[in-house]
C-alpha positions in Angstrom: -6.6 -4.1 10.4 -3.1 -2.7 9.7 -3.4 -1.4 6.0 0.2 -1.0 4.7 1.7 1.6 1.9 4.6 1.2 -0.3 6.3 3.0 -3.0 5.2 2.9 -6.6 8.1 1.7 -8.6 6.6 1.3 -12.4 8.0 3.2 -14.0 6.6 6.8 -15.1 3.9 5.9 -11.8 3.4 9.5 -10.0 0.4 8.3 -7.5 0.6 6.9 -4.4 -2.2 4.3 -3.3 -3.2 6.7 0.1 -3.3 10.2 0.4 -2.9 11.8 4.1 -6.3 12.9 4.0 -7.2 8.9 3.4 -5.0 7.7 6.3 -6.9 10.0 8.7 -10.1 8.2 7.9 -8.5 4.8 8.3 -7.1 5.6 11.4 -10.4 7.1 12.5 -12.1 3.9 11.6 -10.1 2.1 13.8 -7.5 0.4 11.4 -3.7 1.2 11.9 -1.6 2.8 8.5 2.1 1.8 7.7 3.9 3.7 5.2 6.9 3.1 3.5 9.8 5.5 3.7 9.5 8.1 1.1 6.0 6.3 -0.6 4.3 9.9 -1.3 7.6 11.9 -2.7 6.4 11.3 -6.2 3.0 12.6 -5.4 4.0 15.2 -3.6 3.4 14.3 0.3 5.9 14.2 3.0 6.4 11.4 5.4 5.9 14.2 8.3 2.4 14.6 6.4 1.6 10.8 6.7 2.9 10.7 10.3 0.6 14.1 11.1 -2.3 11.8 10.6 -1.6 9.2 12.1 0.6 6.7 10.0 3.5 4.9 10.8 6.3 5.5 8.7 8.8 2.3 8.5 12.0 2.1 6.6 11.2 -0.6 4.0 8.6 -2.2 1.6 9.7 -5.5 3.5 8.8 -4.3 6.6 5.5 -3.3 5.3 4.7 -6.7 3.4 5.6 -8.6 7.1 3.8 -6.1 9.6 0.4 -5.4 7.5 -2.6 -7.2 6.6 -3.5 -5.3 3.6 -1.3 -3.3 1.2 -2.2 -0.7 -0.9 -0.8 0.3 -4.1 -1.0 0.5 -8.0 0.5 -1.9 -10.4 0.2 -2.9 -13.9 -1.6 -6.3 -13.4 -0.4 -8.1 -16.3 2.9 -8.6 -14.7 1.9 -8.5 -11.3 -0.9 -11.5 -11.7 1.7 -13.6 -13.4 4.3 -13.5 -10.7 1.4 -13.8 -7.9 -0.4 -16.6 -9.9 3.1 -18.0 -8.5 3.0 -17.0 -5.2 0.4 -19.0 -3.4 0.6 -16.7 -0.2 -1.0 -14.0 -1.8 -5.1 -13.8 -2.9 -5.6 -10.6 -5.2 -9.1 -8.7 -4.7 -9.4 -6.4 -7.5 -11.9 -3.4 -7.7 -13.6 -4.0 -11.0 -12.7 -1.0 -13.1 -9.6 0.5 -11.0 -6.6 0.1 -11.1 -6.0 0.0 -7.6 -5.2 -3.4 -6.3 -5.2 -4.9 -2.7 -3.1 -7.9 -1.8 -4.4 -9.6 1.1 -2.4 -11.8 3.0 -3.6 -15.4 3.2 -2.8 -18.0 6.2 -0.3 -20.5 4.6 
């Protein structure tokens, strides 16, 4: 599976969905890791940190959205479920109790 990352853009948002330390374990599991360009700043990691373990780093959130089968990040769900209830594309698994949201490509 290729799990991708992008940039938090809420604003006062200082996470970022993975963690280096998280991408090592994916990769060791077998799945492949995109990252957006820049996606950690805020929390403090380096794309050189992401790549050290095995992500991809790619230039754009676009690229990520088209190249991965999973995408990681955080978002405020009230807006986000309204715009996605839109989108038919998308299917939304939700951890119950986190925040942390997966969007999960669906066939159209």
């Amino acid at each position: 599976m290729i799990i991708g990352v992008v940039k938090e853009i809420h604003h006062g948002e200082r996470r970022v969905a993975m963690a280096p330390s998280v991408v090592k374990q994916c990769i060791k599991s077998g799945h492949s890791v995109l990252v957006e360009h820049g996606a950690g700043v805020i929390a403090n990691f380096t794309d050189e940190q992401y790549q050290d373990t095995g992500a991809e780093i790619v230039q754009s959130a676009h690229k990520v959205w088209e190249q991965a089968d999973v995408i990681l990040r955080f978002v405020h769900l009230r807006k986000r479920l309204k715009k996605l209830k839109k989108e038919k594309k998308k299917k939304i698994l939700k951890l119950e109790g986190m925040r942390q949201i997966y969007y999960v490509k669906m066939p159209v």
